[in-house]
N, C-alpha and C positions, 0 to 999 in steps of 0.2 A: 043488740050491740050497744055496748054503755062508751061513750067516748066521751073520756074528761078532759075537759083543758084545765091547762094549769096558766095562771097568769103569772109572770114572773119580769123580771129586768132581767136582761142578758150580760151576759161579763163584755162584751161590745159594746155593749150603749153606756155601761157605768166608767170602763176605760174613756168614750169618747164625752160623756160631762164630765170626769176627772181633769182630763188636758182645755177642756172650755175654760173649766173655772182655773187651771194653772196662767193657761195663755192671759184671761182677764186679769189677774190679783199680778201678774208680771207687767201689763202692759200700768196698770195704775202703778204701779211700783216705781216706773221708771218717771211717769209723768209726775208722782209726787217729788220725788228726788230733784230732778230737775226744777220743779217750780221754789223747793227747798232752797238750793240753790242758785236760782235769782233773787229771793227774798233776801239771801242772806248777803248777795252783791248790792242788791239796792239800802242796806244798812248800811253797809259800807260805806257807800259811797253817798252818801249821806252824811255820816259821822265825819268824814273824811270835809266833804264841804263846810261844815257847821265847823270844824277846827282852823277852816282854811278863814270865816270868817272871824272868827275868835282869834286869830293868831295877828292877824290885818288891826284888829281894834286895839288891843295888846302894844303891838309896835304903837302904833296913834299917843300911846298914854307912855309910853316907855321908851322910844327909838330905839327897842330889839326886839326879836322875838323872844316867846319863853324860852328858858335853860331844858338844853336837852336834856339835865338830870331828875326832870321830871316826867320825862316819858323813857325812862331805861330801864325798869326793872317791874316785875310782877305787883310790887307793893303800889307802886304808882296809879295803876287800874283802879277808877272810882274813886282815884285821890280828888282834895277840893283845892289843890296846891293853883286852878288856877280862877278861881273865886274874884272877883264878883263878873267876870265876862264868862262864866262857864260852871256850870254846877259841881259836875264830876269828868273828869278826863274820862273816855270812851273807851272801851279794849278792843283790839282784835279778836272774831271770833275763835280762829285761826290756834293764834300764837298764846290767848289769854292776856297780853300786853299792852300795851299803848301800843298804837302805831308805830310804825317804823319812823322818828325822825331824823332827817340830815339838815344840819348847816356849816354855813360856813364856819372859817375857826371860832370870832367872835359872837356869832350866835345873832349877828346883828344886821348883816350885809341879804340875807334870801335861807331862805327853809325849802325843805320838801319832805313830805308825808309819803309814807306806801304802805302797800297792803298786796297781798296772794288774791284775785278775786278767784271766786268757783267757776266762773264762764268769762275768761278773758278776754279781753280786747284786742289782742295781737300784740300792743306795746310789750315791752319787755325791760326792766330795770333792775342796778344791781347798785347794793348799799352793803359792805365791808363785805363781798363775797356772798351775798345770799341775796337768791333771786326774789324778784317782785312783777307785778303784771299789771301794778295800777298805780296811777302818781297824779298827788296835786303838789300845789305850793306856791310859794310869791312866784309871779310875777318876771323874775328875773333871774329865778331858778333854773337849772341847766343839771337836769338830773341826770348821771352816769346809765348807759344803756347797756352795757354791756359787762357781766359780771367775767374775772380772773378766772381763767382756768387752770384751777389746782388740783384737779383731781385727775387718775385715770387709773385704768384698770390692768395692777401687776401682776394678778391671773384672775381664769375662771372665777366667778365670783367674790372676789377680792380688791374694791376697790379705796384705793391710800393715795391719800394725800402729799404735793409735793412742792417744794418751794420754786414756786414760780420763776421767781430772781435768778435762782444756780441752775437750775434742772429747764430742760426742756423735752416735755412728754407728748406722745401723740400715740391716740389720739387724747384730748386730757375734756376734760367736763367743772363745771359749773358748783358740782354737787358731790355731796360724799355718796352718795347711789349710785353717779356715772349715768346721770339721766341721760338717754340717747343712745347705749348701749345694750338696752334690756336688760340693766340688771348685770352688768359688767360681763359681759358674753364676750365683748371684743378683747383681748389684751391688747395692752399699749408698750411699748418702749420709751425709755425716757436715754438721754445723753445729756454731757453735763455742758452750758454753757460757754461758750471763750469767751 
């Protein structure tokens, strides 16, 4: 009697190192992301301190802060417009932009900085209708918490934007997505003011 073995891997053992090594390269996947993701709030929020110091020395030499027209546009990023207290203005990873600044009308009375962080804090802040999750500033700044709800949803997937002032919508949102909706699943109704 000749009895051969045959040595071989079974299509069971290849499926279950298959799903080992999925489950592994997933669980790192996630854990890099996430760590991504703090790195890139810890910049932030950083950049964001280093501007709030810059901004404090600034007024010292000036009694105002800088002009918001150098943190409003894409060109501004890595500008040296505020030389010799700062090398290059910082951008948003985010937006590619400076920061988000507000001030007062003259520019001269309190500021406030934001930013979108990746792992937020809970706060929640709104600068001309577009949301934010993280905020510095002088001192005496009294940043808006709560962004205008102009948006909501006139159908199935369809959401439009609406003048707050004459219209009153519900349910209405923050965003042109209808964040809170899934994706404008809910329709809204709007009526028009008295």
């Amino acid at each position: 009697m000749n009895h051969s073995v045959h040595k071989g891997v079974t299509l069971a053992e290849i499926l279950l190192v298959v799903t080992l090594l999925i489950t592994l390269m997933s669980v790192t996947l996630i854990s890099v992301t996430a760590q991504i993701g703090r790195a890139q709030d810890a910049q932030a929020k950083a950049a964001l301190a280093q501007l709030k110091r810059v901004f404090e020395e600034y007024y010292s030499d000036h009694n105002c802060y800088p002009p918001i027209e150098w943190f409003d546009g894409h060109e501004d990023c890595k500008g040296n417009m505020m030389k010799p207290y700062l090398e290059s203005i910082p951008c948003d990873n985010h937006t590619k932009r400076p920061y988000q600044l507000q001030t007062d009308r003259t520019g001269c009375k309190w500021y406030g900085l934001y930013t979108k962080l990746v792992n937020p804090t809970g706060n929640s802040y709104c600068v001309d209708t577009i949301p934010f999750n993280y905020f510095i500033g002088s001192n005496n700044a009294v940043p808006q918490v709560t962004c205008p709800l102009n948006y909501y949803c006139q159908s199935v997937g369809n959401c439009l934007k609406f003048d707050s002032v004459s219209w009153d919508c519900v349910p209405a949102y923050p965003d042109n997505k209808c964040t809170g909706s899934n994706g404008c699943v809910i329709t809204g109704s709007c009526s028009l003011r008295q």
